[in-house]
N, C-alpha and C positions, 0 to 999 in steps of 0.2 A: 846714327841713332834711329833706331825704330819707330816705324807710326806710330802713334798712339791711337786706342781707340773707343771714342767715349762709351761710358758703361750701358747708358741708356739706349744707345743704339744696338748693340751687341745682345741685350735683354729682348728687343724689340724686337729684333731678327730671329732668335732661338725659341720666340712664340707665337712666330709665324704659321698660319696652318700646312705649310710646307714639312713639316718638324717635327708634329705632332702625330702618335698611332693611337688609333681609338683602342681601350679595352673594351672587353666585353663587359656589357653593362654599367660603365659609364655614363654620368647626363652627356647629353646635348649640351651646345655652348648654349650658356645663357640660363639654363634649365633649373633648377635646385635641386641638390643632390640628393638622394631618399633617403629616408632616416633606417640606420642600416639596423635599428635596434627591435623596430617594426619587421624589417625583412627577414629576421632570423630568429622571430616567434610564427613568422608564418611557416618558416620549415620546419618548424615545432614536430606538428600534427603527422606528417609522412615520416618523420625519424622515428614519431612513436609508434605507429603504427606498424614498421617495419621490425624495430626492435620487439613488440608483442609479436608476433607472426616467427620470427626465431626463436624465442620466446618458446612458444606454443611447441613447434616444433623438435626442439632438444626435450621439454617435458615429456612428449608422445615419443621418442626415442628413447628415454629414458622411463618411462613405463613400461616400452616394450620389451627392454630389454633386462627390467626388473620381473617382468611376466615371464622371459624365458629363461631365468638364472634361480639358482636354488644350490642348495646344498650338494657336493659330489663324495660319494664314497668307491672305493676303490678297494682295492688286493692286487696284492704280488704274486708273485709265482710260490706256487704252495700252500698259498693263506686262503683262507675263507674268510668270512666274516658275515654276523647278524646283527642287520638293522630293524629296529624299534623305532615305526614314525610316529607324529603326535594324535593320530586317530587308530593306534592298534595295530594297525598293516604291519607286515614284518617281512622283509627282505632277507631271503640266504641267498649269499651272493659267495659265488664259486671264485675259486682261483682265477687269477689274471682278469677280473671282470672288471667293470666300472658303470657307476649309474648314476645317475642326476636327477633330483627331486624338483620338481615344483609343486607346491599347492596353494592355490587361491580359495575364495571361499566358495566356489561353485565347480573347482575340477581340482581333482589331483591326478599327475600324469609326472610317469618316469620315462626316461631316457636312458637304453639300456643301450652303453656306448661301445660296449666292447665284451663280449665270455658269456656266462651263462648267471641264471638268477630264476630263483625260487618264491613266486609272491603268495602270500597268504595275505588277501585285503577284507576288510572291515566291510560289514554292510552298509551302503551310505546310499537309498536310492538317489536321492537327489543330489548327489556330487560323485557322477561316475568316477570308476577308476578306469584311468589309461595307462598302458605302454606301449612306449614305442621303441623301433627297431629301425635302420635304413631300412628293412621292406617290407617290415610290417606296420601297424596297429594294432593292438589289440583291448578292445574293451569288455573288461566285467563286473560285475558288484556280487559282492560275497564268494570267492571264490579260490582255488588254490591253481597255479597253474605255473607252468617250466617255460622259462624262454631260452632258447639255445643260441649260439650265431658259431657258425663252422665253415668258414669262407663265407661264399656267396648266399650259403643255407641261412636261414632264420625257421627252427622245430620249435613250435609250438604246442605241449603236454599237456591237459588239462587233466588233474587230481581231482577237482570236488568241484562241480555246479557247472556252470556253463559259461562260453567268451564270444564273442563276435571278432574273427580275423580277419581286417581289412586288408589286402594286399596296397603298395602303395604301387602304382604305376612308373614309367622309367620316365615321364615328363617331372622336372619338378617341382616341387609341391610349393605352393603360393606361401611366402612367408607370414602372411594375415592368417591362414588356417591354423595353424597351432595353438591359436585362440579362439578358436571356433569349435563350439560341441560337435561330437563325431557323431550323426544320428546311427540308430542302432542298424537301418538296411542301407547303410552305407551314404557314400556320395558318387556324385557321376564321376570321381576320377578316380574310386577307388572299385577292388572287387572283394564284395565281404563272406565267409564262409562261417558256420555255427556251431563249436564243438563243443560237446557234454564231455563229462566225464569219464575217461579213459581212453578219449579219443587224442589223437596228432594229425599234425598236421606241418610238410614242411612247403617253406615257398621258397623259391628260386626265382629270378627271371624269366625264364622259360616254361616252369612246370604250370600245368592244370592245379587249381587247388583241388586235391580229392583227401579227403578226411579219410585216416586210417583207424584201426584198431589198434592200440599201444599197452604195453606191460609196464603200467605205471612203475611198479618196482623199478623197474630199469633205468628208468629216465629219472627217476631222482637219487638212482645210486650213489651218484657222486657225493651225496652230503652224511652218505656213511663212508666215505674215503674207498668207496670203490670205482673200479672204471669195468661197466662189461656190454660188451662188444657183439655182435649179432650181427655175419656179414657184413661190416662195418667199411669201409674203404680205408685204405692205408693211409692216404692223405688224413680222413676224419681220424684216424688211430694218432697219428703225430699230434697232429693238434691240439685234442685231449691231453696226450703224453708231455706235451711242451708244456701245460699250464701248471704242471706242479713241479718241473723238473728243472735245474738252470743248467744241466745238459739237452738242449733240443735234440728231439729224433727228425734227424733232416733224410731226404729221402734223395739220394743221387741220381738214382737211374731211374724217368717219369714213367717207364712202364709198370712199377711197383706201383704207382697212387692207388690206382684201383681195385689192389690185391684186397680180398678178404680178409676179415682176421674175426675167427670167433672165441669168445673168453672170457672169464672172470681174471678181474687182474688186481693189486692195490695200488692206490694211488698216492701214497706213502711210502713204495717200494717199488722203486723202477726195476731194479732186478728182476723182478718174476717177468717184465713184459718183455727187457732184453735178451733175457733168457728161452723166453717162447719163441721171442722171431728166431734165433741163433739154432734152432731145432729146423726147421723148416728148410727143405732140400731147396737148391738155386738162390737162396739168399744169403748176404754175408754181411756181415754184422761189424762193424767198424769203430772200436772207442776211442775216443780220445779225449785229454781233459777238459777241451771247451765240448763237444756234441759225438753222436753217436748217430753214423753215418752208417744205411741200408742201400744197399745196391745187390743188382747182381753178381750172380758167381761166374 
């Protein structure tokens, strides 16, 4: 038969301080425990505290990103289309293009994401108009003016009154600025150039801004369905070419980018353009029912 072992002793033993692990925060022997009801209104104040401050911050992300969203309009291949915004401005927006509106009560500024587009905006001095481009800005009030983008180019046309072209620099641009007024002779990261009416202006990475002389006609061809071409580069010819076509003019062989092409063409009727290149001695002209492929001969 097994010992027995009285209970009182066994109790005795097992609260021994031999036995015992302190928690954290625990009394002391002998101590009174702390009224835990007290302790967890004192952590009141830092939960709330902590909760306003995320708080705060999801609203200011949620500002900001109610500051840089707006309406997107768009075209396919082939299509145009004209926007009527709520202050009068009026958008032709070219084939394959895409743009983004915001306006607050102190700026309206588009976002010309992709093609080309036509602005005609409202006088408003004190709510400039902006556009912008990846390499450009450009600001004007009361004015008509072309923005193009053709690769790395961004041509900027002015039809009627005058813009200020900001070049944007290859550092990136602080995401705070896009809420900040663009002053008219620029900022220190930007380079700003001042075109009147019938003057262009293209920027690149590399190029000098030097203002030209432009045949407005020309450069808003496009919204009489024409494409016409002046020494144009074959690379800028596709490009054009592709926005109305869902046959791309892909160019095989890179020694043709550069080729010239000069011409009135439709851009409604790819044939007259296929047909031009397919005259031209050393080049060969290639259909097929997805694209229409230019190489040499």
């Amino acid at each position: 038969v097994g010992a027995r072992f009285p209970k009182e002793a066994l109790i005795a033993q097992a609260s021994g301080s031999g036995n015992l692990v302190a928690y954290p925060g625990a009394p002391a022997s002998g101590q009174p425990a702390p009224d835990r009801r007290a302790a967890s209104w004192l952590r009141w104040p830092g939960a709330l505290a902590a909760a306003a401050s995320a708080l705060l911050l999801i609203v200011a992300a949620l500002a900001t990103a109610w500051m840089r969203s707006g309406p997107v309009y768009s075209t396919g291949i082939g299509q145009k289309r004209l926007i009527t915004l709520p202050d009068g401005t009026t958008i032709h927006l070219n084939a394959s293009s895409r743009v983004l509106v915001r306006y607050t009560a102190t700026r309206r500024e588009i976002d010309l994401l992709r093609g080309q587009a036509l602005f005609v905006d409202t006088y408003e001095p004190d709510r400039p108009f902006i556009v912008r481009s990846p390499a450009t800005v450009v600001r004007a009030i009361g004015t008509q003016f072309d923005v193009n983008l053709l690769g790395t180019e961004t041509i900027v046309t002015v039809i009627q009154g005058q813009v200020a072209v900001a070049q944007k620099r290859p550092a990136i641009e602080p995401a705070s600025s896009l809420l900040q007024p663009l002053p008219y002779h620029g900022a220190p990261e930007l380079s700003t150039v001042y075109l009147t009416a019938g003057e262009q202006l293209t920027v690149t990475p590399t190029r000098h801004l030097q203002p030209v002389r432009a045949n407005v006609t020309d450069a808003i061809a496009w919204t009489h369905h024409q494409l016409i071409f002046s020494s144009t580069a074959l690379r800028d010819v596709a490009q054009e070419f592709n926005r109305y076509n869902d046959r791309p003019l892909v160019i095989a062989s890179p020694s043709l980018e550069a080729f010239k092409i000069d011409g009135v063409f439709s851009s409604t009727d790819p044939k007259s353009l296929i047909a031009f290149l397919q005259q031209y001695p050393g080049i060969k002209v290639t259909e097929t029912d997805d694209e229409v492929v230019i190489s040499r001969q």
